[in-house]
C-alpha positions as a Markdown table, in Angstrom:
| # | Residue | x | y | z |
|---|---|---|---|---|
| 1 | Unk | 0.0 | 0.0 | 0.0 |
| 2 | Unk | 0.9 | 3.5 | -0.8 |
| 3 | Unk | 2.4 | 6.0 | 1.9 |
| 4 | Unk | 0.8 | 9.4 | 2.2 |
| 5 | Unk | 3.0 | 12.5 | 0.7 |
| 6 | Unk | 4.4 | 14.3 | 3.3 |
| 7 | Unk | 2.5 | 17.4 | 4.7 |
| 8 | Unk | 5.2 | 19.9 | 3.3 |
| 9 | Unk | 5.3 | 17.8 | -0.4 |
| 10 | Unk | 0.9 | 18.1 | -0.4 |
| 11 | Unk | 1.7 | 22.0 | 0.0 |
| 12 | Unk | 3.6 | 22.7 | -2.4 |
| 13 | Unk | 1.5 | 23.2 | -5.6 |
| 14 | Unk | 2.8 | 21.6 | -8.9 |
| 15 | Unk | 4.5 | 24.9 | -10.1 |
| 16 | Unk | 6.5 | 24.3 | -6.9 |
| 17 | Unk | 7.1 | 21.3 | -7.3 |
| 18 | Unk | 8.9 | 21.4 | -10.0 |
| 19 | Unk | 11.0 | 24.3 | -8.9 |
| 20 | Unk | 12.1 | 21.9 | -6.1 |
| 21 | Unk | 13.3 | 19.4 | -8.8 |
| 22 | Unk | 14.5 | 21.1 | -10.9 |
| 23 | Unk | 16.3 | 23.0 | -7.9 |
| 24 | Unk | 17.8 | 19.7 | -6.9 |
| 25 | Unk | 18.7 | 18.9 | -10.1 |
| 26 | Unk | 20.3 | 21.5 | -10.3 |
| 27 | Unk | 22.0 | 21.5 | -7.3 |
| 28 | Unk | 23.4 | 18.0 | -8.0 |
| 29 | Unk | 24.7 | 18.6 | -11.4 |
| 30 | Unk | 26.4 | 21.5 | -10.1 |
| 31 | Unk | 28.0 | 19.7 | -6.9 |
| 32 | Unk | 29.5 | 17.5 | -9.6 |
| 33 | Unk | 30.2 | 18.7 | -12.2 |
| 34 | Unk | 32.2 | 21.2 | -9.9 |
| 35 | Unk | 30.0 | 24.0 | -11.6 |
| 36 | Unk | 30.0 | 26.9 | -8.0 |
| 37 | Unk | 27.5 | 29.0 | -10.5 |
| 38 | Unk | 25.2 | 26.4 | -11.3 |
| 39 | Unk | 25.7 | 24.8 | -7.6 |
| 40 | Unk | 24.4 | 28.4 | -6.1 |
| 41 | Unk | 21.5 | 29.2 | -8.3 |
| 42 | Unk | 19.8 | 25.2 | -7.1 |
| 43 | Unk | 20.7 | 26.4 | -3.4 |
| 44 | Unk | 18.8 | 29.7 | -4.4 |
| 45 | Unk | 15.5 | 28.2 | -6.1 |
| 46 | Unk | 16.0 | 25.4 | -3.2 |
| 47 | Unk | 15.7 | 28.1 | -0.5 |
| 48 | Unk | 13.2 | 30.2 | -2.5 |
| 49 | Unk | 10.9 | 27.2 | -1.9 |
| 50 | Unk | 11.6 | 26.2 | 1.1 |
| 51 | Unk | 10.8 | 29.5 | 2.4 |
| 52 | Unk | 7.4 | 29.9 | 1.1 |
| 53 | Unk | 6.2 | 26.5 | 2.9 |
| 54 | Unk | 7.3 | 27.5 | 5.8 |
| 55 | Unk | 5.5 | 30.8 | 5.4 |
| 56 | Unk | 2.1 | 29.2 | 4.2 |
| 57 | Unk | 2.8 | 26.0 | 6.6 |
| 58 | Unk | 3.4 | 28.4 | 9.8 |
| 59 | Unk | 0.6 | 29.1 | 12.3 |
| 60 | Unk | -1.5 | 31.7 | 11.3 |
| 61 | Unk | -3.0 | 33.0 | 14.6 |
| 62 | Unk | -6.7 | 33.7 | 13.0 |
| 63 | Unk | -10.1 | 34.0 | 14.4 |
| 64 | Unk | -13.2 | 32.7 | 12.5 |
| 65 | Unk | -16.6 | 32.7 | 13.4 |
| 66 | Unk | -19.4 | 31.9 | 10.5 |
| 67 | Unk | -23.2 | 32.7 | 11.1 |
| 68 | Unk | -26.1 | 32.4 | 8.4 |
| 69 | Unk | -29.3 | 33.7 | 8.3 |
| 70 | Unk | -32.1 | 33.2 | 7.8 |
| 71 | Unk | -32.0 | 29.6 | 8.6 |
| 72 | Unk | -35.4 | 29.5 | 7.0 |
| 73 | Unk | -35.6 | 31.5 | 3.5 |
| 74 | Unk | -38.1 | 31.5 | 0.6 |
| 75 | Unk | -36.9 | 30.5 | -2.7 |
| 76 | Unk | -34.9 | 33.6 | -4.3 |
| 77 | Unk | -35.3 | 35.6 | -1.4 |
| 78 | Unk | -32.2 | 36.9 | 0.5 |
| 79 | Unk | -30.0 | 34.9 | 2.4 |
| 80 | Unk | -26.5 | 35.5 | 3.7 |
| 81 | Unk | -23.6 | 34.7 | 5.6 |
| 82 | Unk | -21.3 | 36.8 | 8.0 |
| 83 | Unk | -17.9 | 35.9 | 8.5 |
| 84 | Unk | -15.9 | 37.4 | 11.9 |
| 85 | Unk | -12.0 | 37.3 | 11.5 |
| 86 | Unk | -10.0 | 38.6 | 14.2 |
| 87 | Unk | -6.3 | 38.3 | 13.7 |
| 88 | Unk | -3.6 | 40.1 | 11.9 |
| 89 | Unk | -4.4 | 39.5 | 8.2 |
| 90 | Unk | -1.2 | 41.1 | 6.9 |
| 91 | Unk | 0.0 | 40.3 | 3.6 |
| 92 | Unk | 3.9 | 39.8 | 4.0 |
| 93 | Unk | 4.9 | 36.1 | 2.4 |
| 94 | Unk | 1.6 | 35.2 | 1.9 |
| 95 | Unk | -1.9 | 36.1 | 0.8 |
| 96 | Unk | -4.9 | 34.4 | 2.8 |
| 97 | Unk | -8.2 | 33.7 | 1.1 |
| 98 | Unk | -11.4 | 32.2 | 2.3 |
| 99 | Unk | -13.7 | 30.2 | 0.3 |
| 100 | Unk | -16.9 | 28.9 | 2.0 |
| 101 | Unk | -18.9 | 25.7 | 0.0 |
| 102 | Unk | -22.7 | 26.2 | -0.5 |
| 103 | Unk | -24.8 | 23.6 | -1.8 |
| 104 | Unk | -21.1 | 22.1 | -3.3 |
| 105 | Unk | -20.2 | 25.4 | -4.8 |
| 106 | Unk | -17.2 | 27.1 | -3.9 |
| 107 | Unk | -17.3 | 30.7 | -3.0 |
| 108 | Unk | -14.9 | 33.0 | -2.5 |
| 109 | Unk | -15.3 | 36.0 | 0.6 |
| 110 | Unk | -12.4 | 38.5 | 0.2 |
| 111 | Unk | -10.9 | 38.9 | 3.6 |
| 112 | Unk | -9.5 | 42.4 | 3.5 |
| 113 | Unk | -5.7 | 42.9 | 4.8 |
| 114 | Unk | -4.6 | 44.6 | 8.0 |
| 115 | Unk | -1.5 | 44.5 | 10.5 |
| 116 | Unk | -3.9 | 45.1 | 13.3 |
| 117 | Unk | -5.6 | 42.3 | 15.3 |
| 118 | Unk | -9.0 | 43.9 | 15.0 |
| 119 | Unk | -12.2 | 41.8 | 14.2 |
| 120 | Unk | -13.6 | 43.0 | 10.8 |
| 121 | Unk | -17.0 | 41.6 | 9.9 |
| 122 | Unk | -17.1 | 40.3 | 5.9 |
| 123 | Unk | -20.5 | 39.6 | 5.0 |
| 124 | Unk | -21.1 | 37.6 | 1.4 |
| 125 | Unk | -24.9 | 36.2 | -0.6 |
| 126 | Unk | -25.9 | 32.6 | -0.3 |
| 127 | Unk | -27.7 | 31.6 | -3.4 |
| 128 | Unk | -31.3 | 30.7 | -2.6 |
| 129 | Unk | -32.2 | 29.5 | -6.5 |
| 130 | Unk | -32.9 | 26.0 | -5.4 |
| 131 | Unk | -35.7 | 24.6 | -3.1 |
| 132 | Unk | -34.5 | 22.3 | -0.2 |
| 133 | Unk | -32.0 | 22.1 | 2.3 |
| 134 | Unk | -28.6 | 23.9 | 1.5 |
| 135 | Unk | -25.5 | 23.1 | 3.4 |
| 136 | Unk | -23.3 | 25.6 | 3.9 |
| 137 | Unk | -19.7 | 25.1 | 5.4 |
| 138 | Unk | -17.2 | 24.1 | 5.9 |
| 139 | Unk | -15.2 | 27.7 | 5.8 |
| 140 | Unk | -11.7 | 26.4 | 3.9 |
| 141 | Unk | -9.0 | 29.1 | 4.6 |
| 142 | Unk | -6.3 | 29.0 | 2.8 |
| 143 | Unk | -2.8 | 30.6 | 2.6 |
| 144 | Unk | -0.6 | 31.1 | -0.4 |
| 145 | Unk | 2.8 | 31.9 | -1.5 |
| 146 | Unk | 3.4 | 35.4 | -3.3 |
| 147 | Unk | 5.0 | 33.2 | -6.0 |
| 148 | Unk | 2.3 | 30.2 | -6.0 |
| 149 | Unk | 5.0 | 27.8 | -5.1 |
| 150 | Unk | 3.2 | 26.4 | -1.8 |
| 151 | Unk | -0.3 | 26.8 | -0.3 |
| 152 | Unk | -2.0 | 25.0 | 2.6 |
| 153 | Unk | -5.7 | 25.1 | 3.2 |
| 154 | Unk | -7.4 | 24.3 | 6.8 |
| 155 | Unk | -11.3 | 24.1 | 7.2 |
| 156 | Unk | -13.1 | 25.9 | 10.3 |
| 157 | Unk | -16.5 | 25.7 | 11.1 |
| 158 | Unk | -19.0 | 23.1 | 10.7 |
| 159 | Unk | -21.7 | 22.6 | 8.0 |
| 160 | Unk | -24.8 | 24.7 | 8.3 |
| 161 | Unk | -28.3 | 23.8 | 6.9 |
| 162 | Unk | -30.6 | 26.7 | 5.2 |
| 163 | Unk | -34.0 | 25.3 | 4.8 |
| 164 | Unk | -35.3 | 26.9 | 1.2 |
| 165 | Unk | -39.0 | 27.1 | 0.8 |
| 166 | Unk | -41.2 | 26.9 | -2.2 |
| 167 | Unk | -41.3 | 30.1 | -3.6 |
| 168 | Unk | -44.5 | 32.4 | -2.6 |
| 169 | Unk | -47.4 | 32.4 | -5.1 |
| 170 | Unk | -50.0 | 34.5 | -4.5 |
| 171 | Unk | -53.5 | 33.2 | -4.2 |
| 172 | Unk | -56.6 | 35.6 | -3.0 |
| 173 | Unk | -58.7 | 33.1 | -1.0 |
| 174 | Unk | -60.1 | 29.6 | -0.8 |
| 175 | Unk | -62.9 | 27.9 | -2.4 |
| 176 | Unk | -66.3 | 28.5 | -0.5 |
| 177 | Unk | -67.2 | 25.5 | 1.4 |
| 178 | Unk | -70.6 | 23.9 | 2.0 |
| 179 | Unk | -73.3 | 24.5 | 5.0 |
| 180 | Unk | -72.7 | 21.6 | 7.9 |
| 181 | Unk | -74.9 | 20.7 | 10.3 |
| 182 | Unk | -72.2 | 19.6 | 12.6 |
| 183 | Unk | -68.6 | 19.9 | 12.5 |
| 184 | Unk | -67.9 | 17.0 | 10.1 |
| 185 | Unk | -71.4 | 16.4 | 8.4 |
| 186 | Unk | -72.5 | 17.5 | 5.0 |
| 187 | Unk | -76.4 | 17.6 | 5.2 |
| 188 | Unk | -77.4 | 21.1 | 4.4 |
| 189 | Unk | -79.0 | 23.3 | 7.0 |
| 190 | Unk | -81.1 | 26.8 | 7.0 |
| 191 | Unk | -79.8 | 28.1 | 10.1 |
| 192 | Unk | -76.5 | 29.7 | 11.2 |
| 193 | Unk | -74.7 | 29.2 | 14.5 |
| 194 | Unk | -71.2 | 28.3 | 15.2 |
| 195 | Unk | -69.8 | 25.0 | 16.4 |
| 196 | Unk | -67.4 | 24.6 | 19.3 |
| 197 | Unk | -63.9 | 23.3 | 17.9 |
| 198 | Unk | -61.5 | 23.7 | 20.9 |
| 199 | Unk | -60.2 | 25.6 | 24.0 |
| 200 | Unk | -57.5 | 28.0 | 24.0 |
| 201 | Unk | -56.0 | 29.6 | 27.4 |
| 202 | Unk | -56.7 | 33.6 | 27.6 |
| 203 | Unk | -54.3 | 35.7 | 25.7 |
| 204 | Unk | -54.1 | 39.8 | 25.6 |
| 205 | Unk | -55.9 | 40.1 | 22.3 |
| 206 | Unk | -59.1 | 38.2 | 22.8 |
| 207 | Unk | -62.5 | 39.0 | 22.4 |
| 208 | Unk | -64.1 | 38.5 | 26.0 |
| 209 | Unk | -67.2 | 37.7 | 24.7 |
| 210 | Unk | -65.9 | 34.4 | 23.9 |
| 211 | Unk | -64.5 | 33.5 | 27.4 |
| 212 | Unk | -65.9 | 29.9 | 28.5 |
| 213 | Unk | -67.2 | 30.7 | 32.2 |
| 214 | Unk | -67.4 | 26.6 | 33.0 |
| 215 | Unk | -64.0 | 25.5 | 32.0 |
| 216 | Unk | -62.8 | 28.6 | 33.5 |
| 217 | Unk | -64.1 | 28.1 | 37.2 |
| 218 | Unk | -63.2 | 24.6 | 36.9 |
| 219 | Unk | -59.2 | 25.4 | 36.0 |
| 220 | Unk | -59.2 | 28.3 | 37.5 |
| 221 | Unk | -57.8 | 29.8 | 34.2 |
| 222 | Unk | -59.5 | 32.2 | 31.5 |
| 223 | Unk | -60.3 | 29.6 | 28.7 |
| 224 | Unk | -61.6 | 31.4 | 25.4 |
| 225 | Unk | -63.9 | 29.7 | 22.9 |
| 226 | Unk | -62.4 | 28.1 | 19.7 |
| 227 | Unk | -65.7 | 28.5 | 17.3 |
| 228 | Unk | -65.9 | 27.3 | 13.7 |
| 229 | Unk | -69.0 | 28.4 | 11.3 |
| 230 | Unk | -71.0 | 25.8 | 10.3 |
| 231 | Unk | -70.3 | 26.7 | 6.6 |
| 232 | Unk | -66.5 | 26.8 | 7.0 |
| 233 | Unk | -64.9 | 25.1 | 4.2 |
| 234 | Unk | -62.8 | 21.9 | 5.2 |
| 235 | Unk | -60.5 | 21.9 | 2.5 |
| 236 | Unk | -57.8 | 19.1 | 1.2 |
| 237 | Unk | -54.7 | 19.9 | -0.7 |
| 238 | Unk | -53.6 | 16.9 | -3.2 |
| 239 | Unk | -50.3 | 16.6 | -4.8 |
| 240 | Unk | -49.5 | 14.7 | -7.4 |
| 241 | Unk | -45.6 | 13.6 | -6.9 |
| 242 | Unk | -45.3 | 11.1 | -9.4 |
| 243 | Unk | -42.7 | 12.1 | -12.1 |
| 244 | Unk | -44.7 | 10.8 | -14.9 |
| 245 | Unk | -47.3 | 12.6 | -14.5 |
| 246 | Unk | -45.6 | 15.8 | -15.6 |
| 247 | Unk | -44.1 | 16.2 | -19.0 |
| 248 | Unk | -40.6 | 15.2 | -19.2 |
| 249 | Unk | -38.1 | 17.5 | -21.2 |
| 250 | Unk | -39.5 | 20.4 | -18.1 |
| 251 | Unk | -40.3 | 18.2 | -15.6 |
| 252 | Unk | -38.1 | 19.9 | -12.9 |
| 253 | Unk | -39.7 | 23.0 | -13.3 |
| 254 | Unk | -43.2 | 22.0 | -13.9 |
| 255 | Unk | -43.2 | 20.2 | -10.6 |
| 256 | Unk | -41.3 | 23.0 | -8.7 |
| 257 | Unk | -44.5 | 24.9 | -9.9 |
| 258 | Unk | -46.6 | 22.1 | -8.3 |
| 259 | Unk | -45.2 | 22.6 | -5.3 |
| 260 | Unk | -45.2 | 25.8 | -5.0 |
| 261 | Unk | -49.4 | 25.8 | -6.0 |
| 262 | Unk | -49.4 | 23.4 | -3.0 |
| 263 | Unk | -47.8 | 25.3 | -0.9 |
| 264 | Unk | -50.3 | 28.7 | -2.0 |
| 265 | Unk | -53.3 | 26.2 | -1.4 |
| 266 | Unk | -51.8 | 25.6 | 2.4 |
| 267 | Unk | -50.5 | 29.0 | 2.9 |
| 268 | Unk | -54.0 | 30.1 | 2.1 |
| 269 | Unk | -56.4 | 27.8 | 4.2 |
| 270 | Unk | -54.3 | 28.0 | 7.1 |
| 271 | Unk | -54.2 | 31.4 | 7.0 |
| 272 | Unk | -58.2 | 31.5 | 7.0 |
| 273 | Unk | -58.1 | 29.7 | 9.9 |
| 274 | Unk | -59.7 | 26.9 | 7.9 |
| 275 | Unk | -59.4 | 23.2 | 8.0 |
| 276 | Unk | -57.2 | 21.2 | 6.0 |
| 277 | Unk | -55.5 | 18.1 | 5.0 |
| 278 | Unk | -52.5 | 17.7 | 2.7 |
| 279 | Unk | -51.7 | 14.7 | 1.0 |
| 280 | Unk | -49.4 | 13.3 | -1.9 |
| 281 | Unk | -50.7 | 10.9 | -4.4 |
| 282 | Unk | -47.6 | 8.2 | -3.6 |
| 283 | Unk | -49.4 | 8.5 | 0.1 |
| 284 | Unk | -45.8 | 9.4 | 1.3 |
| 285 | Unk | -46.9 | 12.2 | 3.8 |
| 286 | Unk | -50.2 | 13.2 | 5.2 |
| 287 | Unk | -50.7 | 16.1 | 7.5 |
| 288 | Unk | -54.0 | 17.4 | 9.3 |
| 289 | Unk | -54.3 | 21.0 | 10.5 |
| 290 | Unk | -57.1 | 22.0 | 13.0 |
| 291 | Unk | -59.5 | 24.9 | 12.5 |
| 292 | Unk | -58.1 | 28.0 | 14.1 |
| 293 | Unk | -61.1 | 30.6 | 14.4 |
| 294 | Unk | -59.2 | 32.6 | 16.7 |
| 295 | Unk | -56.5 | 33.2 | 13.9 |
| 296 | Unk | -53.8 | 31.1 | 16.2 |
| 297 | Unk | -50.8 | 30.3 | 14.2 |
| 298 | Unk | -50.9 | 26.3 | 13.9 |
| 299 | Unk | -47.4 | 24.1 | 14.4 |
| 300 | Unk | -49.0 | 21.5 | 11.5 |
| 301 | Unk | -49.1 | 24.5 | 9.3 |
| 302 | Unk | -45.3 | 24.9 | 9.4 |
| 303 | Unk | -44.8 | 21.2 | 9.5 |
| 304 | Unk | -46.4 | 21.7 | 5.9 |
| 305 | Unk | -44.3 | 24.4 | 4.8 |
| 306 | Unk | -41.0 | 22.4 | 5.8 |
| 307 | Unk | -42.0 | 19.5 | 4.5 |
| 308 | Unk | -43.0 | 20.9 | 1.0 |
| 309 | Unk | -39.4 | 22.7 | 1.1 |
| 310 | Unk | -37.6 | 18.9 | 0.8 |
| 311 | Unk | -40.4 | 17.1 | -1.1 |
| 312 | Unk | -39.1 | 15.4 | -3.9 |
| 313 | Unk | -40.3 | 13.7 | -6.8 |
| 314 | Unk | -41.3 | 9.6 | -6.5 |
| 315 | Unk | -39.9 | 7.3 | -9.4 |
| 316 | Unk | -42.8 | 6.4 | -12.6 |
| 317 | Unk | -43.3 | 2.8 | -10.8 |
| 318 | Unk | -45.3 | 4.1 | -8.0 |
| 319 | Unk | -49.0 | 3.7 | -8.2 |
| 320 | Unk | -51.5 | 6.0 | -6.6 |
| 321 | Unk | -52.7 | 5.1 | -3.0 |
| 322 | Unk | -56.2 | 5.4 | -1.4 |
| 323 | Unk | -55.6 | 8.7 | 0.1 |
| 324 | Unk | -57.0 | 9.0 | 3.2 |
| 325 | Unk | -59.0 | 11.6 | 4.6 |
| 326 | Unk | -59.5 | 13.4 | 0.6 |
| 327 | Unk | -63.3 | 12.1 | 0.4 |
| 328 | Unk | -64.4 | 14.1 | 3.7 |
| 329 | Unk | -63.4 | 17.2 | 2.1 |
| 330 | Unk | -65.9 | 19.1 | 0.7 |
| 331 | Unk | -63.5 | 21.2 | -1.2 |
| 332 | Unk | -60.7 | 19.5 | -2.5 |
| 333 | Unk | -57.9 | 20.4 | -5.0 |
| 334 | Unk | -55.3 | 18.8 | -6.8 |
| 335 | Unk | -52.1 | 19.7 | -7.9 |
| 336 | Unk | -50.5 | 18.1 | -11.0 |
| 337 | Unk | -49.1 | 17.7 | -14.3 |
| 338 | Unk | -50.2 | 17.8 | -18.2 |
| 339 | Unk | -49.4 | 13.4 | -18.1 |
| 340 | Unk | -51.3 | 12.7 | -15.1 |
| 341 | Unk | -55.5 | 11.1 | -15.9 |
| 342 | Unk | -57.4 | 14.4 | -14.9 |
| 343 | Unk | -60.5 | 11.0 | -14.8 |
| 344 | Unk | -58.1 | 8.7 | -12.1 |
| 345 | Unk | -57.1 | 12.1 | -9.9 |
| 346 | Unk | -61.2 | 12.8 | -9.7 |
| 347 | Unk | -61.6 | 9.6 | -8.2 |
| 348 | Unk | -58.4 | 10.1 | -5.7 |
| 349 | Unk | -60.6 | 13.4 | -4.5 |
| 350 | Unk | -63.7 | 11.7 | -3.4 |
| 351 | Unk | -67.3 | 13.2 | -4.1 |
| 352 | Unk | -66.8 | 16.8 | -2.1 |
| 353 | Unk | -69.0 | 19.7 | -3.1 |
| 354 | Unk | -65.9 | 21.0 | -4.8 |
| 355 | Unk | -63.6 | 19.4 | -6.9 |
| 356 | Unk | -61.0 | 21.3 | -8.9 |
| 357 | Unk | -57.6 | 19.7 | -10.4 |
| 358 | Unk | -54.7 | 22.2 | -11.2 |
| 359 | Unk | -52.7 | 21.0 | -14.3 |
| 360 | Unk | -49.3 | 22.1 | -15.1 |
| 361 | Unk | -49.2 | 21.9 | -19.1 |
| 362 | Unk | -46.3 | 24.1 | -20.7 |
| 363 | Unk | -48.5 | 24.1 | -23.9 |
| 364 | Unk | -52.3 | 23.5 | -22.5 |
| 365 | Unk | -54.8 | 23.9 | -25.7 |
| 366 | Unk | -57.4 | 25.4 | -23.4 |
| 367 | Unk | -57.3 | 26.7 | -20.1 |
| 368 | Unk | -60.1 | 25.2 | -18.3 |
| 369 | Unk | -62.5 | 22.6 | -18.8 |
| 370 | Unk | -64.8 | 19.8 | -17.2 |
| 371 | Unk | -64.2 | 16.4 | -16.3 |
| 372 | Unk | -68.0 | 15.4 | -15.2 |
| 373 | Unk | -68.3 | 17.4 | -12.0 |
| 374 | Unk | -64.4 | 18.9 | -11.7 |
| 375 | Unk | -63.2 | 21.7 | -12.8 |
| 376 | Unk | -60.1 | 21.2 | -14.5 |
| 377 | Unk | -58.0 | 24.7 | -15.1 |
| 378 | Unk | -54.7 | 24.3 | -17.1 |
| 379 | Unk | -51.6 | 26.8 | -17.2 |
| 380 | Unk | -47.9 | 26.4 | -17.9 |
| 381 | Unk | -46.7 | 27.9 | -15.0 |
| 382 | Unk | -48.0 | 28.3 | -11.1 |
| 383 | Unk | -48.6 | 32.1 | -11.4 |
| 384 | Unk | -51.0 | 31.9 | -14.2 |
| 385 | Unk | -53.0 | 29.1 | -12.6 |
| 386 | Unk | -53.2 | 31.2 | -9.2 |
| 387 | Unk | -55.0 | 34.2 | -11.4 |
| 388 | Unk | -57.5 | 30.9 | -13.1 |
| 389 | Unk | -57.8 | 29.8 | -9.4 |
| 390 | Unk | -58.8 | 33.4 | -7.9 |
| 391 | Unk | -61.2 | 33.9 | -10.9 |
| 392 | Unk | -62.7 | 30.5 | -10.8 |
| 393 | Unk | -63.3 | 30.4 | -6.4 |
| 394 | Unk | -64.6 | 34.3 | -6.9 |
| 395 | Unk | -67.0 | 33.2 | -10.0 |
């Protein structure tokens, strides 16, 4: 088995190591061929490296500290990290440079140059272009010779994860919902009222109206009503995350457009203070967000948002799943591509008051249309289907 190079030979970079052989070559054939001339100008190019390892190879007495924010970012929106050096950063021998790795990619960030030991703050973009989780790190510092005979690189810092979300679409509203009886029914009724949904403890903010006397002489705590209207859509979010069902010479970005309707659909009910369930064709994930009448924010809400930020394509031998909790919706909406049966995803979304499939087609021949009972609205991209969406709900 092969021994590792030496530290001081992995320094040196190939213009210096030639010098150092030819130096030594030269050096030899000077020793004997009893040339003094030839002898001194190997010693020379010899000591010329020599010296520049030891200047990129000594111990730089530097300072990093790396913080990136946000953690959490929207697709395309800012991001960036902050460097901290503290240290004398003067040139002399040799020239530092930082590089920090995002997503794989090297970047430099210019570390400017000073004889003083200050802290000096360098502050550099971290691309957001790409949906998903982004390592950043590590920080690779590295030192090189004024002649680019020897540099040494070290890394500091440990990899950092920004979470990118789908990109924000803007949607107006939801799709009205039917008249319930009872939270959960679907006969139709004449009257209005509210149904109980949940408890919530008292916060500054709250009407006081809607304090509930009995549960708050039993705890001994100001408990405020959770109340959901009768007529309160309950709402299910479908997305198709098959790869075949979306065309495939743009089938990246078709379904990054997917997602990002998905995540408009959420972002929207949740907001509302609506009802909702999220599923995925493959019947990978499921998640179930409460009613909030009181307009408090929901954890299952974010748990959406993150998961939609790593969601990823399943391969063209998965089948479609009974998707639970779909057919108790009474308005439910389905996200997918121009390949996908608009007939097999109106089965997948049960027999709700309100069925409406969103198809991604980069060349749709019309832009809405029935399938039976479903509206089926067809765009090439996610911002022309929001403006078919708010048209159709406000119709």
């Amino acid at each position: 088995m092969a021994r590792p190079a030496p530290a001081a030979w992995r320094a040196l970079t190939p213009r210096g190591r030639g010098t150092a052989l030819l130096a030594v070559a030269v050096l030899v054939v000077g020793v004997v061929a009893r040339y003094p001339v030839l002898a001194g100008l190997g010693a020379c190019l010899l000591a010329l490296v020599v010296v520049e390892l030891l200047a990129v190879l000594r111990r730089h007495a530097l300072a990093l500290r790396r913080t990136v924010e946000p953690a959490v970012v929207v697709r395309h929106e800012p991001c960036h990290g902050t460097l901290r050096v503290a240290g004398r950063r003067r040139r002399g021998l040799v020239r530092t440079e930082a590089v920090d790795t995002v997503d794989g990619v090297l970047h430099p960030v210019r570390i400017p140059d000073t004889d003083r030991a200050e802290e000096v703050r360098v502050a550099y973009p971290v691309p957001t272009r790409r949906r998903g989780v982004v390592p950043v790190g590590p920080l690779l510092l590295r030192h090189h010779g004024l002649l680019g005979l020897a540099s040494h690189g070290t890394e500091h810092g440990e990899v950092t994860s920004v979470r990118v979300l789908p990109r924000r679409v803007p949607l107006s509203r939801t799709a009205p919902g039917t008249r319930r009886a009872v939270v959960g029914a679907t006969e139709a009724v004449d009257v209005g009222g509210t149904d109980l949904v949940g408890l919530h403890e008292y916060t500054a903010g709250d009407d006081l109206r809607r304090l509930h006397w009995a549960t708050s002489a039993r705890s001994g705590t100001l408990m405020v009503r959770e109340d959901a209207e009768p007529a309160e859509p309950h709402v299910c979010v479908l997305l198709d995350d098959r790869s075949v069902s979306y065309p495939s010479e743009e089938r990246d970005d078709l379904f990054e457009d997917a997602v990002e309707l998905a995540s408009a659909l959420c972002r929207v009910t949740v907001a509302a203070g609506q009802p909702l369930r999220f599923r995925v064709v493959s019947g990978r994930y499921a998640v179930d967000v409460p009613a909030s009448p009181a307009g408090l924010p929901r954890p299952e809400g974010d748990e959406i948002e993150l998961l939609l930020a790593e969601i990823g394509a399943v391969g063209p031998d998965t089948a479609p799943v009974d998707v639970r909790g779909v057919r108790d919706a009474d308005v439910a909406v389905a996200v997918s591509g121009a390949r996908a049966d608009d007939r097999e995803l109106a089965l997948l979304l049960g027999d709700g008051a309100r069925r409406v499939v969103l198809s991604l087609d980069p060349r749709p021949l019309v832009s809405s249309g029935q399938v039976g009972d479903v509206l089926v609205l067809r765009g090439g991209g996610a911002l022309g289907l929001a403006e078919q969406w708010d048209v159709a709900v406000g119709a």
